[in-house]
N, C-alpha and C positions, 0 to 999 in steps of 0.2 A: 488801297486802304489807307486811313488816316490812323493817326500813331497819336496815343496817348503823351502827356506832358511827360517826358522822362524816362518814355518804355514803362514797360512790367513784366512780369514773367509771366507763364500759362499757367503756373500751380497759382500765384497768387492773382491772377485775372478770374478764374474758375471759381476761389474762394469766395473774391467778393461780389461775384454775378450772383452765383447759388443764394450768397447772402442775402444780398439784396432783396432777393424774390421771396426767399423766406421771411425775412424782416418785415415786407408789404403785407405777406399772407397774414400773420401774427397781427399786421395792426389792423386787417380789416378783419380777420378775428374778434379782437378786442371788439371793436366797431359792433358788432353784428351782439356781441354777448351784452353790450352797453342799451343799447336798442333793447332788449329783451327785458332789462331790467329796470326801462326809463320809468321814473316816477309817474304817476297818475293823475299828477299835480301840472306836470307840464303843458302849456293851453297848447290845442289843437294848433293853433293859426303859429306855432315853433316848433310842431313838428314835425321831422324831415317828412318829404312826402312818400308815399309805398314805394313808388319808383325809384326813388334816391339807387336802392340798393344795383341799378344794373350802374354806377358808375364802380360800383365793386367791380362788375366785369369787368369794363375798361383797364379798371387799375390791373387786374390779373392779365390781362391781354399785352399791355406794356409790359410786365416785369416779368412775364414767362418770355415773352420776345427779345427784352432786353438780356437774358439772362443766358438763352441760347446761346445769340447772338455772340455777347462778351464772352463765353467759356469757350468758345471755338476760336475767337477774330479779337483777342482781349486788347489789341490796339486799336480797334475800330470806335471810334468817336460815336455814331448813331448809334451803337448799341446801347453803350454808357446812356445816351440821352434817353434810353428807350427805359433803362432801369429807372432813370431818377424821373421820369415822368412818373411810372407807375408807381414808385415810392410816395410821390409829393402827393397825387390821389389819395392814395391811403394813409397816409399821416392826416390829410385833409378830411376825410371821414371819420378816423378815431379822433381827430381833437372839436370835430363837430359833436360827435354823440358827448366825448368825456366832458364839455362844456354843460350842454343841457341837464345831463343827469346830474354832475355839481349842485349847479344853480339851486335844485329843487331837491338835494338832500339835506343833510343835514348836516349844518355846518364843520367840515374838519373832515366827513366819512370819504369826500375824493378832495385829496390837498392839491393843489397848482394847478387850481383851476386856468388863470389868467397865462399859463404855461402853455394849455394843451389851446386857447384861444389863438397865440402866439404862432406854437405848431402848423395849426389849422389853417391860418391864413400863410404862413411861410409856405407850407406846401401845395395849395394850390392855385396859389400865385406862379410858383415856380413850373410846377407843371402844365398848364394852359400855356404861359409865353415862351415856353421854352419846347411846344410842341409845336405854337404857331411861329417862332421867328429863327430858333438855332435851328429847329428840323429841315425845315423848307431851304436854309441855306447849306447845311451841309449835306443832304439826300444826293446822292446813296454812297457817295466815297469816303465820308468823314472828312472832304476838305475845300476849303470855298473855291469857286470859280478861278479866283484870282486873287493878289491882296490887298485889292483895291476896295474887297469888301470886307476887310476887319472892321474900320470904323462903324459897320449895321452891330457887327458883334459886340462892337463896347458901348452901342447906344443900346442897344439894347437889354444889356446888362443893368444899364444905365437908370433904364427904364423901371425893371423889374425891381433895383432897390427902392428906388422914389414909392411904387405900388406898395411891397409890403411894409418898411415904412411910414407911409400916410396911411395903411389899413392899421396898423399897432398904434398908431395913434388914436385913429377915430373910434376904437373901440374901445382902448385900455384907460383913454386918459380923455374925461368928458372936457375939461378945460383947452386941450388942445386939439379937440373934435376939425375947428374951423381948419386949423392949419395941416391935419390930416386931411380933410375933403381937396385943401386945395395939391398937397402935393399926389393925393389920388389923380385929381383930374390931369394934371399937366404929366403924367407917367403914363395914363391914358391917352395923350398926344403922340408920348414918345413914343410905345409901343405900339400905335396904328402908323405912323411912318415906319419901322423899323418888320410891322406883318407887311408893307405894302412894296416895301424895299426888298425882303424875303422873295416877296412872290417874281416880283422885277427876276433876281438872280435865279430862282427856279427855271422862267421858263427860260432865258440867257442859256441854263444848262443844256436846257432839251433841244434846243436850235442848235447847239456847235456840238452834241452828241453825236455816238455813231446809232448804228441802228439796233444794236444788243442794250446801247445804256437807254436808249428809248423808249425800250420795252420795259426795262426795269423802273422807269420813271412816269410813263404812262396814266399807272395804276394810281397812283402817287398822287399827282398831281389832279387825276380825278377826284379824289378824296377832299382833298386841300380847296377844290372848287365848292365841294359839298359843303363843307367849313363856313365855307365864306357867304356859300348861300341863304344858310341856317344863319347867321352873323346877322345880314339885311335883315330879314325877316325878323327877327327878333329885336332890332333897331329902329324898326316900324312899330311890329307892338309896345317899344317902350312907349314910344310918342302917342300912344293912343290910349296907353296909362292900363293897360293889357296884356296875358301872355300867351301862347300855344300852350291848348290841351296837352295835358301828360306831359309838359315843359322838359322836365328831369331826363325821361326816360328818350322824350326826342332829341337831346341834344347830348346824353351818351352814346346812342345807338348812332348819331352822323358821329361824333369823335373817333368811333371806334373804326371807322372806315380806315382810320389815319394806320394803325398798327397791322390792319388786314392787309391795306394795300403794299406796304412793307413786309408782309410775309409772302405774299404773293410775287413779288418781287426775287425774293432770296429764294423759294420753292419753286419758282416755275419758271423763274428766267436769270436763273445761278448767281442770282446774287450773291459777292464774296467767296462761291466756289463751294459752297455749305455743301452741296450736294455730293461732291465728291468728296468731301471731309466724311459726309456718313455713307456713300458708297465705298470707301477705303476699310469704314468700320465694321462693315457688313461681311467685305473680302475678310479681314484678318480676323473677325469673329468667327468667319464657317471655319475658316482654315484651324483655327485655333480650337474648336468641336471637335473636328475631323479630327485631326492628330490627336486629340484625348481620348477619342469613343475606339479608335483602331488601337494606338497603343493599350487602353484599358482593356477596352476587349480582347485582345489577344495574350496580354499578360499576366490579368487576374482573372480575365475567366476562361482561359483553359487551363490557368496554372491550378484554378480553385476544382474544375472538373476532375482533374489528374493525379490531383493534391498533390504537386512536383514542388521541390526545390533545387536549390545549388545548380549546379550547369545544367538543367532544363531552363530552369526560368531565366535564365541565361541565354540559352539557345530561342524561347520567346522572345525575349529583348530585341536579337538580333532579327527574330521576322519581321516582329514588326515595325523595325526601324526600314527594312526591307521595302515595307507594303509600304507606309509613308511616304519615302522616297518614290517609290516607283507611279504610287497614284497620286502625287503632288500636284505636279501640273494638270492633270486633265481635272482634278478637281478643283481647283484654283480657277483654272477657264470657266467650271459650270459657273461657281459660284458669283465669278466677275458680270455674268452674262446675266444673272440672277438678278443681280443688286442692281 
């Protein structure tokens, strides 16, 4: 497993996973309430399309994953990545809607507009390259190959400020529109060397793998090809000054490939060991039943049929510490054989 900058602890890893996922919920909330209330005024041809709304999934699919993930493995690197992908979608959504409906209210009724514009493109900027270039390099350990590839990592960083950047510019600031497009495009350089570099160290991994990380990478790497194929194809119809029907709704539903086939991963070929983290939770919850429902039952309610005190209920105590003991193990075994 990869280890966050500095450690953290469990109680405060669990804090900020839970957070996180609730913080995306709330903003795709907002999202969704924003959308309901958009002016009438807003022309057709800016408004999100019907579809928009299944990148809401996505966004939930990352930060429910993400969020597991970190409250179980809170030094695992991909999980972190998996929260703040789903975050950056959904900040990306809510500063999408809180723009439009601005624009065509009435001046002062939603303030910072040029804020939630900001938001908007911070987030999903960050989530798109950081799904395409830190994921694919650190999949599935949290730690690169080797450290001969940090510098993808700082290019790529690299990359991603030049992008939001030259997008804050070309939209906040008409005068410096020219010199946003151009630091767009050449962040668009960096960041197609830095997905192409990713993929290089992907399959690097899958060749010097054993045959379990294989499996766990498999999945993975099918997705990532999906990625890339949807990429072409929409590369094409730019050139043809054209898109894919339901555009929105095609290019969530292959993203989302990315966060399944990482679950599929962790669920079906133990990635991180998750599985006996809640098979363990399963043995100490029955065990932790069992010992409630024997001792309850045998202390308040024969004590309650008998209506006994003082050294009866005494003498209960002692059975049923008795019967606990004595059927510990063989109930411990079903329940292990259970989960």
């Amino acid at each position: 497993m990869g280890s966050t900058a500095g450690g953290m602890s469990a109680r405060l890893g669990q804090i900020l996973a839970w957070g996180s996922l609730a913080l995306s919920v709330g903003l795709l909330a907002g999202a969704m309430y924003l959308s309901s209330i958009m002016p009438a005024t807003v022309p057709v041809s800016r408004r999100p399309a019907s579809d928009n709304f299944t990148f809401m999934l996505l966004a939930v699919a990352f930060s429910t994953l993400g969020a597991f993930l970190a409250s179980r493995r809170e030094r695992n690197r991909v999980a972190w990545l998996a929260c703040a992908i789903g975050l950056g979608i959904s900040l990306s959504g809510f500063g999408l809607y809180y723009t439009l409906v601005a624009e065509y209210s009435r001046p002062g009724q939603f303030p910072a507009s040029k804020l939630a514009i900001l938001a908007g493109d911070l987030g999903w900027t960050l989530a798109l390259w950081v799904m395409l270039t830190f994921l694919p390099l650190l999949f599935p350990d949290g730690r690169l190959i080797s450290a001969r590839w940090k510098p993808v990592i700082w290019l790529s960083g690299s990359g991603i400020a030049l992008a939001v950047v030259g997008s804050w510019l070309s939209d906040l600031e008409p005068g410096l529109k020219t010199a946003g497009d151009v630091l767009q495009n050449a962040s668009g350089v960096v960041l197609l060397l830095t997905v192409i570099a990713a993929l290089v160290s992907l399959v690097a991994r899958y060749r010097g793998a054993g045959s379990q990380q294989r499996l766990q990478l498999k999945w993975f790497i099918a997705a990532i090809t999906l990625v890339g194929l949807l990429a072409a194809v929409q590369s094409v119809m730019a050139v043809l000054e054209t898109q894919l029907p339901l555009n929105d709704l095609v290019v969530s539903l292959v993203l989302l490939a990315i966060p399944v086939s990482i679950a599929i991963a962790v669920f079906k070929y133990r990635l991180y060991e998750i599985d006996l983290v809640i098979n363990r939770t399963l043995v100490y919850g029955g065990l932790a039943a069992f010992i409630t429902i024997v001792y309850v039952g045998v202390v308040v309610g024969i004590g309650t049929l008998v209506r006994s005190r003082g050294q009866f209920n005494l003498a209960l105590s002692i059975v049923a510490t008795a019967l606990v003991a004595v059927a510990f193990q063989p109930v411990r075994q079903r329940v292990e054989r259970w989960a």
